[in-house]
N, C-alpha and C positions, 0 to 999 in steps of 0.2 A: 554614682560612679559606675560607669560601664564596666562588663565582667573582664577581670584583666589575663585570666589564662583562658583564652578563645582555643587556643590549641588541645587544651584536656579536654573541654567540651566537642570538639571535634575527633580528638581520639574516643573517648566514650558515648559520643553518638556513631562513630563506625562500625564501634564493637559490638552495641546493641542493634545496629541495622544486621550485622552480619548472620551473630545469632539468630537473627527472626529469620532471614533467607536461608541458612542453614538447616533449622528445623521444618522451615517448608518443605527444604529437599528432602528431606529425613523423611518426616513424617506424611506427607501430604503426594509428593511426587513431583513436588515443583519442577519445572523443568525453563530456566530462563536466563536470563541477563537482569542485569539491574543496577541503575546510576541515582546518585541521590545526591546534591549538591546544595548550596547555601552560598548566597550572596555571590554567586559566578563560581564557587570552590568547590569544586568532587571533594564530598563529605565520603563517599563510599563506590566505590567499582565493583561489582564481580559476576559471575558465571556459574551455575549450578547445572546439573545433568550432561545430556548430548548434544549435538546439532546434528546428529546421524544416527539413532536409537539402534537400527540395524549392523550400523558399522564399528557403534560403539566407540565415533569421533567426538572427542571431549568440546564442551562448545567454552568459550572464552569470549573477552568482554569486544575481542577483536571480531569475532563472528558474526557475518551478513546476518541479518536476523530479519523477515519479512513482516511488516508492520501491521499490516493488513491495512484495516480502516483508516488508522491514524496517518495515512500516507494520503488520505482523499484532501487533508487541508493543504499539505504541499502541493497536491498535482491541483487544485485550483488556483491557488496563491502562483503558480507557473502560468498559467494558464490564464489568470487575470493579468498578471505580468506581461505578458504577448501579445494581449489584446492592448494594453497600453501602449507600448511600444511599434502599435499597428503591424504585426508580425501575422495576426490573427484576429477577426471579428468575432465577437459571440453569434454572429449570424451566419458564419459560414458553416457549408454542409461537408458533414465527413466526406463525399465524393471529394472534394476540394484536396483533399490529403490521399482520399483513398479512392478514385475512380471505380471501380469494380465495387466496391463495397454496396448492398443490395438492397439497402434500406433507406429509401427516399426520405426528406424533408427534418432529418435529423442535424440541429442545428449544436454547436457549442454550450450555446445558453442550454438546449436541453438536453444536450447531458450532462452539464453541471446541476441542474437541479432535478435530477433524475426524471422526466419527463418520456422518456422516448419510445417506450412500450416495448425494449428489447429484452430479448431473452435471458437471463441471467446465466454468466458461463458456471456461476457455483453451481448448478443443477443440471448441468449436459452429463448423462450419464457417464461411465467410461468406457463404456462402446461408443459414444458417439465419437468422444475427446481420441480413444485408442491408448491401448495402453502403453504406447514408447513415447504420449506424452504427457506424464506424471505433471510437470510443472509448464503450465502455458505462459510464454512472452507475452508482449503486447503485439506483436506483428505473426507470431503464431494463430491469436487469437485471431483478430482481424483478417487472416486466411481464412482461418477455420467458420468462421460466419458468411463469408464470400462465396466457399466450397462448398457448404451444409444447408446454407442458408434455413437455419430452425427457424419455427412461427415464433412471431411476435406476441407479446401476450396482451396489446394494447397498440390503434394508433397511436403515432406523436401527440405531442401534448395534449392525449385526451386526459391523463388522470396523473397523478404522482404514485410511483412506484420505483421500491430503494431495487440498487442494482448495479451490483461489483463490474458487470461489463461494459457500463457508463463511463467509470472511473481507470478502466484500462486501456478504454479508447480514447481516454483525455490523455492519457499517460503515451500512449502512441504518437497521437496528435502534438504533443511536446515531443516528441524524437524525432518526427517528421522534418515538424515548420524551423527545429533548432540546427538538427543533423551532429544533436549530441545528445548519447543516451540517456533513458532515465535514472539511471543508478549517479553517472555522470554532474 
């Protein structure tokens, strides 16, 4: 016989989720959001510390929160999506979206599989980036490599090398070919 109070069990699995994120903040410094669900049901919501450490803005389960990595399987699954729909080839060159852009024979395909031998924007120092821009868009960026144009640390497809400015130029690339943002 199936257990027949699912609702206590979901009450006392919230409780003890809560507790454990609790003491994270407590103890540890945790600083996050955090959703925890069962069979399609939010077992558990909440928010621990800031989303502004500076300003001392409370972060909540409603606050942007930037994924980093875990947003590289969206912006390919967009991104294979487009090629399906012939919006987009995996063979076409970032000139295609971005004419000025300075780095020849960079294809879709290779910067979905990090291929392209570009420069990583996580490591431009912050004299290069300047400091009035803390947080770079996708179309900041894409200036700012245009403007700067930093070396390369690799032809194209000579070798695999991981690299966040692969994944924010696919992310452009989706705001371009769609003319609706990424957040969007």
């Amino acid at each position: 016989q199936p257990f027949s109070d699912y609702s206590f069990f979901l009450q006392s699995a919230s409780s003890k989720i809560e507790s454990f994120f609790s003491k994270r903040h407590a103890n540890d410094g945790f600083n996050g959001a955090a959703l925890v669900a069962k069979d399609g049901k939010i077992i558990y919501s909440g928010a621990y510390g800031y989303s502004n450490r500076q300003n001392k803005d409370t972060l909540t389960t409603a606050t942007p929160i930037q994924l980093a990595s875990v947003t590289k399987t969206f912006t390919a699954t967009a991104i294979l999506q487009l090629v399906e729909s012939h919006i987009v080839s995996l063979d076409d060159t970032i000139q295609k979206f971005f004419p000025d852009f300075p780095y020849k024979n960079i294809t879709i395909k290779l910067l979905l599989s990090h291929r392209t031998g570009l420069p990583d924007y996580i490591y431009f120092s912050r004299d290069f980036i300047g400091k009035e821009n803390r947080f770079l868009t996708n179309q900041s960026l894409v200036d700012l490599l245009i403007a700067k144009k930093p070396a390369v640390r690799c032809a194209p497809d000579r070798m695999f090398i991981y690299c966040n400015t692969n994944y924010a130029l696919l992310a452009a690339i989706i705001e371009k070919a769609t003319g609706v943002s990424y957040k969007q």
